[in-house]
C-alpha positions as CSV (number, residue, x, y, z in Angstrom):
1,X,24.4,-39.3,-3.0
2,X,26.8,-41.0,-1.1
3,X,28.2,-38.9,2.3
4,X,31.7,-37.6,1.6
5,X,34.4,-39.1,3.9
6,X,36.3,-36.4,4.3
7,X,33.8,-34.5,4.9
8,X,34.2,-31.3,2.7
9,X,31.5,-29.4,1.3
10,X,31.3,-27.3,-1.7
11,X,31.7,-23.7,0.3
12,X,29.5,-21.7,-2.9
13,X,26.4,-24.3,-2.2
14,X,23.8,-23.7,0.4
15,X,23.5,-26.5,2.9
16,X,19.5,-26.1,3.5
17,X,20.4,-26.2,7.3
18,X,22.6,-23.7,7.2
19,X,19.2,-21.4,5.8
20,X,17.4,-19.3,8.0
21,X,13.5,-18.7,7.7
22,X,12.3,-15.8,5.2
23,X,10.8,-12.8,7.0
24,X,7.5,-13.4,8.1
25,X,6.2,-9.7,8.5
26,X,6.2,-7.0,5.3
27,X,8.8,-4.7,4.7
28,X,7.0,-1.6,4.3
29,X,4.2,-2.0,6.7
30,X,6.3,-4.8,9.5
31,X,3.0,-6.4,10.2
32,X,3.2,-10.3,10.3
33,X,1.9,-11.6,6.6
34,X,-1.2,-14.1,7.4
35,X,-3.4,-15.5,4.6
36,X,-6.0,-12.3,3.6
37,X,-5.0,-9.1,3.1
38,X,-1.6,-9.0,4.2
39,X,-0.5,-12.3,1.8
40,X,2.8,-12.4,0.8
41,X,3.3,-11.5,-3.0
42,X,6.3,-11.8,-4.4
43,X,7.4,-9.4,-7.3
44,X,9.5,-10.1,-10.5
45,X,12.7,-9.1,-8.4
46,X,12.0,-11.3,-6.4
47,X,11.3,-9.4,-3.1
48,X,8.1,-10.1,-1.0
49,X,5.5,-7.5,0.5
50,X,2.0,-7.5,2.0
51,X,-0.8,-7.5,-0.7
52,X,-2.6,-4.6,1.3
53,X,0.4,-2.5,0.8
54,X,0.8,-3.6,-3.2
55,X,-2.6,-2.3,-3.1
56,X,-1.6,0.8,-1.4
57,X,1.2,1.5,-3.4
58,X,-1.4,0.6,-7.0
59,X,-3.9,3.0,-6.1
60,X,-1.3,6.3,-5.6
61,X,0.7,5.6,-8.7
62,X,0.7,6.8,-12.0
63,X,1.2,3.6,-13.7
64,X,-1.7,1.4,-12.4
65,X,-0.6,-1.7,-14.6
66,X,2.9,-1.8,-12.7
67,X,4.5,-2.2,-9.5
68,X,7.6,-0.7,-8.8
69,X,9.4,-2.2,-6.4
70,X,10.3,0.2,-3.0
71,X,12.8,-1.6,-2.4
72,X,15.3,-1.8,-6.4
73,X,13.1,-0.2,-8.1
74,X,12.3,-2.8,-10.6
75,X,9.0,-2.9,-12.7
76,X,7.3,-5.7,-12.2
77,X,3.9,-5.9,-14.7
78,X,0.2,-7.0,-12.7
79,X,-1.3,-10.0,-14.1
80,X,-4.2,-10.1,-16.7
81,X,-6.8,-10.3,-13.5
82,X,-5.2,-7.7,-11.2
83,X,-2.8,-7.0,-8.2
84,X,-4.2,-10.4,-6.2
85,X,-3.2,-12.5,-9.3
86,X,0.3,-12.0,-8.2
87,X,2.5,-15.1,-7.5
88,X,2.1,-16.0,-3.5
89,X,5.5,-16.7,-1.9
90,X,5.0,-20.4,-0.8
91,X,8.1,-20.1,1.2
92,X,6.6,-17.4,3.3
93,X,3.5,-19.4,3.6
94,X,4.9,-22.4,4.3
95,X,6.4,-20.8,7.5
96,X,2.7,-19.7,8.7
97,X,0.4,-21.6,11.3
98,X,-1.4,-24.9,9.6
99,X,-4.9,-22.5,10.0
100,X,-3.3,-19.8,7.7
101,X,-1.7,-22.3,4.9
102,X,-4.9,-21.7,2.9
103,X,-5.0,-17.8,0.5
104,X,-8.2,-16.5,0.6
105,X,-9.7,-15.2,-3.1
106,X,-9.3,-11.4,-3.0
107,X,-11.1,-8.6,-5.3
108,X,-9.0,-6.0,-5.5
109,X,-10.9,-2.2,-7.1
110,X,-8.7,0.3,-7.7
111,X,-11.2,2.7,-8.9
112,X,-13.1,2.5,-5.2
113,X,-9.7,1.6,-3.8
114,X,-11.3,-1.4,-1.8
115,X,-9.8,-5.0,-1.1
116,X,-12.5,-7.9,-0.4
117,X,-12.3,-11.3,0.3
118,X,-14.2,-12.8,-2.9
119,X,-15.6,-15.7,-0.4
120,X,-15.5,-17.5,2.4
121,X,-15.4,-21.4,1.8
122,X,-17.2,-23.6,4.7
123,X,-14.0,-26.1,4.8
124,X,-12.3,-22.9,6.5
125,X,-11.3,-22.9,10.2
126,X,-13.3,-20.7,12.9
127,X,-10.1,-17.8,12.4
128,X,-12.3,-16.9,9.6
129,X,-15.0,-15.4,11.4
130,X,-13.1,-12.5,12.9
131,X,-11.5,-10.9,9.3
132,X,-13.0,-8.1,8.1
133,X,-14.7,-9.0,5.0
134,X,-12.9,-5.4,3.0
135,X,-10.6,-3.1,3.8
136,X,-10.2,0.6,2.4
137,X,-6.6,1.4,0.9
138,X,-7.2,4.4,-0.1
139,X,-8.7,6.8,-3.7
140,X,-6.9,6.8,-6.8
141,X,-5.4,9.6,-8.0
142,X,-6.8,11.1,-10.8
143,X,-4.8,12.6,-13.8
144,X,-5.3,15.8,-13.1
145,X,-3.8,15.3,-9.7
146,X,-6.9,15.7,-7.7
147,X,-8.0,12.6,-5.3
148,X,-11.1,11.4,-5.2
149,X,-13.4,10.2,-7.7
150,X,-14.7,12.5,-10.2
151,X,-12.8,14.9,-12.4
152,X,-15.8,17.6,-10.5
153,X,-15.0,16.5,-7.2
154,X,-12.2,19.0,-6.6
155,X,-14.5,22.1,-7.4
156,X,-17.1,20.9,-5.3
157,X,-14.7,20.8,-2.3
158,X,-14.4,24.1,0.4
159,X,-11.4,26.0,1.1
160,X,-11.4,24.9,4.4
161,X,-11.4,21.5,3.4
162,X,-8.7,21.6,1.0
163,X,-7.0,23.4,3.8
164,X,-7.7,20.3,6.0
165,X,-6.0,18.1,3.7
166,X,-2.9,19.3,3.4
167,X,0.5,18.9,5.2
168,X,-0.3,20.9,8.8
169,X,2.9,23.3,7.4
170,X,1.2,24.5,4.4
171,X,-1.8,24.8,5.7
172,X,-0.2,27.2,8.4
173,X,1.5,29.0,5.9
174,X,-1.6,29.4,3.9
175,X,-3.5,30.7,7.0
176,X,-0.6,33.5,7.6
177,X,-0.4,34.7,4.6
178,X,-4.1,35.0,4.3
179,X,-4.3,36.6,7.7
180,X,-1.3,38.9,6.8
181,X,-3.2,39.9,3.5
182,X,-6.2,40.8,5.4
183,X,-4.2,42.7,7.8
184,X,-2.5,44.5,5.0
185,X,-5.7,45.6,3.3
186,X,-7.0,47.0,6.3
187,X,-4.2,48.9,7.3
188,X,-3.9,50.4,3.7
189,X,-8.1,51.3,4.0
190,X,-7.7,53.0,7.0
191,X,-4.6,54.9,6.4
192,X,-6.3,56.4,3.3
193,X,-9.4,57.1,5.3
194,X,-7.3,58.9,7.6
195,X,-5.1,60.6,4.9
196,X,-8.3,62.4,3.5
């Protein structure tokens, strides 16, 4: 292509100078993307997060074959072999240190809600040896809308724990209207005690 003389440009095309670097940390989490757990995967809309918070996101929704995008709530569909199948953005990639331009193989469980790096291999550089080898995203929900497991774990838990779990509000609400109740009841008892 030879250089125009007048030097005009079309104004609708991109010069690739003119482009400034993708976003190099996740938009739901800001931590910087590297090559294990926080990869950058790039949905059918084209936006970019983390894979530990596509993970995240997986194990709390209803539709576990589907990611729906936070930020245009597009669908986009998981591959055959799961969430880490996802398309990598090479651009973001491409921006990372030479150490990090290798993805590591990832195992993704939903049903433990675990991610793992698959393997290790020996060509890897010495960055290797301080990852963590899983990480813990968090339980599925079940259908019933209890966490956890089993369909029996809910029964099995304590009032108190159920208590623990929730939102400090409701739990505080909870409390006062049990200790209110109580109160009640024994007010009513002794007042008929006394009424006799």
């Amino acid at each position: 292509m030879e250089p125009d003389p007048n030097n005009l440009r079309d104004p609708y095309k991109s010069d690739p100078c003119d482009e400034e670097p993708p976003d190099l940390e996740c938009a739901i989490c800001f931590s910087q993307f590297n090559n294990v757990f926080n990869t950058p995967k790039v949905l059918e809309c084209e936006h970019t997060f983390c894979l530990e918070c596509l993970a995240r996101m997986n194990v709390k929704s209803a539709q576990p074959d589907t990611i729906l995008c936070p930020l245009c709530r597009a669908y986009t569909p998981l591959p055959d072999l799961g969430l880490p199948k996802l398309a990598n953005d090479s651009t973001v990639l491409s921006y990372l240190p030479a150490a990090m331009q290798y993805v590591y193989s990832i195992r993704f469980s939903r049903n433990t809600g675990k991610l793992q790096v698959k393997r290790v291999p020996s060509s890897a550089p010495d960055i290797t040896q301080t990852i963590s080898q899983s990480l813990d995203v968090g339980t599925p929900e079940n259908t019933d809308g209890s966490h956890g497991m089993g369909r029996d774990s809910g029964r099995e838990r304590s009032l108190f724990a159920t208590i623990l779990r929730m939102p400090l509000c409701r739990a505080f609400i909870m409390c006062s209207v049990a200790i209110l109740t109580v109160t009640l009841t024994t007010l009513i008892i002794t007042n008929m005690k006394n009424n006799k």
